[in-house]
Legacy VTK file of the C-alpha trace (Angstrom):
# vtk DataFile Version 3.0
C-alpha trace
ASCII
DATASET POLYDATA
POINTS 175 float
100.390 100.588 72.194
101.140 96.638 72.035
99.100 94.919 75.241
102.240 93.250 77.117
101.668 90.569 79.855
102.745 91.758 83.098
105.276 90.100 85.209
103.713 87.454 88.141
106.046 87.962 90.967
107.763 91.013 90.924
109.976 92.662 93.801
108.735 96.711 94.230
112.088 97.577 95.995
113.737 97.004 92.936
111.242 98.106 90.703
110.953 101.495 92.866
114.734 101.744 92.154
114.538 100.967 88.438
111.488 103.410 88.542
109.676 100.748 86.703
106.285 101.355 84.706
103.790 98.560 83.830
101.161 99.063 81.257
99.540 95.626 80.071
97.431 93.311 80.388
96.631 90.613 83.114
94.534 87.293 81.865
91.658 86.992 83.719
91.934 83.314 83.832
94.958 83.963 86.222
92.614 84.600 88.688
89.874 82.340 89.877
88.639 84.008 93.060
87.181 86.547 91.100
85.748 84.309 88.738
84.084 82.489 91.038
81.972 85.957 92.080
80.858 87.137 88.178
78.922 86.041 86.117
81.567 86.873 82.902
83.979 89.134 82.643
86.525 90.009 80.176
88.818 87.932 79.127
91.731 90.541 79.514
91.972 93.143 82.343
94.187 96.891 81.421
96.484 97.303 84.239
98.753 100.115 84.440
101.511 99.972 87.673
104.181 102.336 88.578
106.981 101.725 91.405
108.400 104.926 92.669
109.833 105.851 96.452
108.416 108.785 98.088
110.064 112.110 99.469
110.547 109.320 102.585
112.378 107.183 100.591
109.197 104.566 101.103
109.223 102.097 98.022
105.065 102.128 96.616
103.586 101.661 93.938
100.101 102.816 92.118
97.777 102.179 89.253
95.048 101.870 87.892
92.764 98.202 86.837
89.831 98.600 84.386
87.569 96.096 82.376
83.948 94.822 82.130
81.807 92.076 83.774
78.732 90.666 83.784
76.969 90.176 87.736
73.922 88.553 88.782
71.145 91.299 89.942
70.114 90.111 93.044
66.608 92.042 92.508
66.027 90.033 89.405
68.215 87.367 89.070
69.369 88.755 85.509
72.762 89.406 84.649
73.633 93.124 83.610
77.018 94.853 82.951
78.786 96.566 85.912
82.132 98.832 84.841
85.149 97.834 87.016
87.137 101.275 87.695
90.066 100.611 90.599
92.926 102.952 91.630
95.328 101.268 93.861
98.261 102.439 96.264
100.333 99.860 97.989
103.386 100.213 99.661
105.138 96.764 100.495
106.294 95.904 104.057
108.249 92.830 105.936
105.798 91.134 107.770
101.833 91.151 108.737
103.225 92.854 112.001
100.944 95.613 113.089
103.662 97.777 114.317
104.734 97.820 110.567
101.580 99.013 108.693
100.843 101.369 111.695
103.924 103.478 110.323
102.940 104.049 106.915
101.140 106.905 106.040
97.824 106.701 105.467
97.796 106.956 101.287
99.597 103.530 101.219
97.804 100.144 101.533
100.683 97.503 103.079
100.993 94.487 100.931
103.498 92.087 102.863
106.297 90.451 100.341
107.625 86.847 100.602
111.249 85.434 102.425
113.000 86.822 98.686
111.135 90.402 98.594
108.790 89.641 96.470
104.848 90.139 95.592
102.421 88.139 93.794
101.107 91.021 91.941
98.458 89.184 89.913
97.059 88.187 93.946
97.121 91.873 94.786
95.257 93.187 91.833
92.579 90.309 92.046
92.466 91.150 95.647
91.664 95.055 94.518
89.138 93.727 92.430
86.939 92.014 94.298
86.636 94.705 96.952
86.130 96.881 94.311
82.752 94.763 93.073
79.307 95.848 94.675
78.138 94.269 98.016
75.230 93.737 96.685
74.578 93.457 92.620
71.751 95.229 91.920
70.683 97.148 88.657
69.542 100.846 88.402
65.796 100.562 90.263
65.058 101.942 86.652
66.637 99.363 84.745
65.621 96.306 86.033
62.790 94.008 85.207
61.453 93.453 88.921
60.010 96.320 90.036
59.341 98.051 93.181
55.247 97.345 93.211
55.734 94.103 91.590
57.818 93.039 95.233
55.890 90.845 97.586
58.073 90.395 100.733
55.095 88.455 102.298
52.847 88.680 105.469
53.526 87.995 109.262
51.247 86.173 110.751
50.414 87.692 114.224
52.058 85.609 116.808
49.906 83.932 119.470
49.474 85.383 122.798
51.781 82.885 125.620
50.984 83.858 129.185
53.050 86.001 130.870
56.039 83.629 132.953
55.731 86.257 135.830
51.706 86.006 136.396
52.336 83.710 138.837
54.298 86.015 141.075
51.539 88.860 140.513
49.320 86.540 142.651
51.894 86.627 145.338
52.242 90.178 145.557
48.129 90.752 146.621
48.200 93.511 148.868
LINES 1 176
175 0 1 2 3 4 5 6 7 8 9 10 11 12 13 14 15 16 17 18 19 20 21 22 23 24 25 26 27 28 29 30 31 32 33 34 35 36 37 38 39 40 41 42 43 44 45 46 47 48 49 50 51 52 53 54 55 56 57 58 59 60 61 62 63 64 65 66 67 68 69 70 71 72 73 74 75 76 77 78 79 80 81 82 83 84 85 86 87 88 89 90 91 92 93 94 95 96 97 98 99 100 101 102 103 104 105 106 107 108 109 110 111 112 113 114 115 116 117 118 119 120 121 122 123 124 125 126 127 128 129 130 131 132 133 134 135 136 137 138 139 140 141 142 143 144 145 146 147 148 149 150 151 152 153 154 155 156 157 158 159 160 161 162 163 164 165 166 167 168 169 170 171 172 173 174
């Protein structure tokens, strides 16, 4: 299959109705957020989105991201490959009104769309993938070069004895 560039902006009511499928690539260069957080990633991310409406006759639309990058092992400070694997379900709504998003079933993330009905679906999917990245980056315990015994977290120093603030009203109280 020929890797097409997906569409920027696109507006999922109409999609939904067209029953549009993406499958393509985005640039990774279109989105700096994320490259801000790895240490290198592919150049191209696979992206595969589908608008449908449900039985409801809600407008969504689901896919799926994949690619590779490089992170920073926080253990180690060494870079190692992490797998990026994201399924997505977004359903689009009016505003950032919580009275909106609270009637959506719970499968659907909202995504709110512009004045003209519109997402920024390159925003959305870099959006996906940095929740989708590890809190922390470690390696497997197994895999990386710092291990466990080799750890020194360092020692705490005992902290001096201060005298008690309320001694003074122990002498008060003398039977």
């Amino acid at each position: 299959m020929q890797k097409v560039k997906l569409p920027k902006q696109v507006d999922p009511v109409k999609s939904a109705t067209k029953r549009s499928d993406y499958r393509g690539i985005v640039a990774t260069c279109e989105m700096p957020r994320l490259l801000e957080l790895v240490v290198d990633i592919a150049e191209e991310i696979d992206v595969e989105v589908k608008f449908s409406k449900d039985e409801q006759g809600l407008t969504y639309f689901q896919g799926h991201m994949a690619c590779s990058a490089s992170l920073l092992c926080e253990r180690c400070n060494q870079a190692y490959e992490h797998q990026i694997d994201v399924s997505f379900c977004f359903s689009p709504v009016q505003s950032s009104e919580p009275e909106d998003s609270d009637e959506l079933p719970d499968v659907y993330e909202p995504v709110e769309v512009n004045d003209h009905g519109e997402i920024n679906l390159f925003q959305v999917l870099e959006d996906e993938l940095i929740l989708s990245l590890p809190i922390v980056a470690l390696h497997a315990e197994e895999d990386c070069s710092q291990k466990r015994d080799n750890m020194s977290f360092g020692k705490i120093e005992p902290v001096d004895e201060r005298p008690n603030p309320f001694a003074v009203l122990k002498e008060l109280k003398r039977d």
